[in-house]
KEKE-3310 file (N, C-alpha, C; in steps of 0.2 Angstrom, whole numbers, plus 5000, padded with zeros to 4 digits):
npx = (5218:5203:5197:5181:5174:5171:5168:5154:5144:5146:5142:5128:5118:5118:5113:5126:5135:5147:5158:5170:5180:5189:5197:5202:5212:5220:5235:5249:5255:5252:5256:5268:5266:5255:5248:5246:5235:5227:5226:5220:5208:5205:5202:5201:5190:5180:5175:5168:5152:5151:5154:5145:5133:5138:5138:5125:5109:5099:5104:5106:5116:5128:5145:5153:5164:5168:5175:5180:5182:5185:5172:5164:5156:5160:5151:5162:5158:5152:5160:5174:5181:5183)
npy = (4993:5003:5017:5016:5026:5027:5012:5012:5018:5008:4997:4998:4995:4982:4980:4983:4988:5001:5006:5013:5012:5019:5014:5019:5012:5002:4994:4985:4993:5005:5006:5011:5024:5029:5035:5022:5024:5029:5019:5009:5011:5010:4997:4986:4979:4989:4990:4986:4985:4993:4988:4978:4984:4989:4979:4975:4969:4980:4992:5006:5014:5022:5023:5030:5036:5031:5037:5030:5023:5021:5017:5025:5033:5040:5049:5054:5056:5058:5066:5069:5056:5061)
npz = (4883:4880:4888:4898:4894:4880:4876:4882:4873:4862:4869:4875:4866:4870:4882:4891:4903:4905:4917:4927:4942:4954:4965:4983:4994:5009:5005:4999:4993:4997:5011:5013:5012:5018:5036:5048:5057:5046:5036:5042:5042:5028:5022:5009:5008:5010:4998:4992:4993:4982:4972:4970:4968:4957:4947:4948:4940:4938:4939:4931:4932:4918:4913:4921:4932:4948:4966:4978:4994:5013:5015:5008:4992:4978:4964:4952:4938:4920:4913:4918:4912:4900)
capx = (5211:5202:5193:5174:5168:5172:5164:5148:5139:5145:5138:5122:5114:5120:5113:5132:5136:5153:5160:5178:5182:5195:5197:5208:5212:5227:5239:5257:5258:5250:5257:5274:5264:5250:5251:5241:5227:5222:5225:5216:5202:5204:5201:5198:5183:5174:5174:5163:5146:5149:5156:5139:5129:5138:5134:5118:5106:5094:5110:5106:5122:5135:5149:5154:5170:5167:5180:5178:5185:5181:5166:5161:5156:5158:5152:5163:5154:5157:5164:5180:5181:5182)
capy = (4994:5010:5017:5015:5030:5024:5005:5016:5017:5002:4990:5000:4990:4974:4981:4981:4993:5002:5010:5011:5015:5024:5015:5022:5009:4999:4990:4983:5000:5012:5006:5014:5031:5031:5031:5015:5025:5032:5013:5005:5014:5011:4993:4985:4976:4996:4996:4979:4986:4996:4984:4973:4989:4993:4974:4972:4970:4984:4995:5010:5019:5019:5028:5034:5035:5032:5036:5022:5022:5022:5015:5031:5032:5050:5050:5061:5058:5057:5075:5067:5053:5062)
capz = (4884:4879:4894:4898:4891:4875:4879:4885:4868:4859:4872:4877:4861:4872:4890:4894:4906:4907:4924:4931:4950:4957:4973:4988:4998:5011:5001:4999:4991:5001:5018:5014:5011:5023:5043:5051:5058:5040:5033:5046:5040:5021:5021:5003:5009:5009:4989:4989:4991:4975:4964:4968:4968:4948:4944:4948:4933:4940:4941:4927:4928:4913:4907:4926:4937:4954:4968:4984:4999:5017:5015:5005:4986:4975:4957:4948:4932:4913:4911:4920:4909:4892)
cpx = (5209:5196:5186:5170:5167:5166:5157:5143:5139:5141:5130:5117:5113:5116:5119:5134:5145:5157:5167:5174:5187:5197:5204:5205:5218:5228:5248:5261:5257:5254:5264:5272:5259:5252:5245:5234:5223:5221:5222:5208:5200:5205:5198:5192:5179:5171:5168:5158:5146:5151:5150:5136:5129:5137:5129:5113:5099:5099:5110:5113:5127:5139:5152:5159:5168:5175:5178:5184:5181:5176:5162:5162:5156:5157:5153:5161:5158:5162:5171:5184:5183:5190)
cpy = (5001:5010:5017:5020:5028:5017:5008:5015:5014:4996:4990:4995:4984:4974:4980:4987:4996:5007:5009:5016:5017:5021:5019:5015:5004:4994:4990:4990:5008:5012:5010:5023:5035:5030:5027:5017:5027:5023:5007:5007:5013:5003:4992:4982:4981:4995:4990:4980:4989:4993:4980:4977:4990:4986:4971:4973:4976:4990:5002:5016:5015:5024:5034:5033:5036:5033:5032:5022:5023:5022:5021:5030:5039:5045:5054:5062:5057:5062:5072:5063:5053:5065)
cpz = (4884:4887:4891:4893:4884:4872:4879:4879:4863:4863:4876:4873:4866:4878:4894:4896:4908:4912:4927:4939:4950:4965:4979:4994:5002:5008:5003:4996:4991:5006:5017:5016:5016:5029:5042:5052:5051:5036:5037:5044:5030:5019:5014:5001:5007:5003:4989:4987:4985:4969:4964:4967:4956:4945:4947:4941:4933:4940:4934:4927:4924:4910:4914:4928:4943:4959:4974:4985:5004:5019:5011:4997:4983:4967:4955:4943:4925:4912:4913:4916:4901:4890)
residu = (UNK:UNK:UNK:UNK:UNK:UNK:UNK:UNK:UNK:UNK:UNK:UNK:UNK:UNK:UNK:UNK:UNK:UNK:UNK:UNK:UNK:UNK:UNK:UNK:UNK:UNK:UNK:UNK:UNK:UNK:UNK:UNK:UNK:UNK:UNK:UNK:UNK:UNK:UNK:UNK:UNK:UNK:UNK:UNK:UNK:UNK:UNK:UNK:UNK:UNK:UNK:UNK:UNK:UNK:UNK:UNK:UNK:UNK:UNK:UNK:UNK:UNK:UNK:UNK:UNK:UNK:UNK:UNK:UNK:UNK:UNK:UNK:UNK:UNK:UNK:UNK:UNK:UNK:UNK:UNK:UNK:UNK)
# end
């Protein structure tokens, strides 16, 4: 799969929007790494407002990496991407 930035201005024609995440969140392959209180806190539920937020059809960003966790959302941006 080529990453989004790529996708970015072939599908712009289409109004096809291309964005990855980066999430940090408690998994089967974090809990070895992290203590409980930090993964009590990085439930995978957090990242959900931004996956509805990046598919919504009102949603003008494209061609971004977001990082999501703890209910917190960073955009790093194209520049990271390239």
């Amino acid at each position: 799969m080529r990453p989004p930035h790529s996708q970015t201005h072939e599908r712009a024609q289409y109004n096809i929007h291309a964005n990855a995440i980066a999430p940090v969140a408690a998994s089967q392959m974090t809990e070895t790494v992290m203590p409980p209180e930090m993964l009590a806190s990085l439930k995978p539920e957090m990242i959900v407002p931004l996956v509805a937020y990046l598919c919504h059809d009102t949603t003008a960003d494209n061609g971004l990496l977001f990082e999501a966790g703890r209910s917190e959302e960073r955009r790093v941006g194209k520049e990271c991407m390239e």
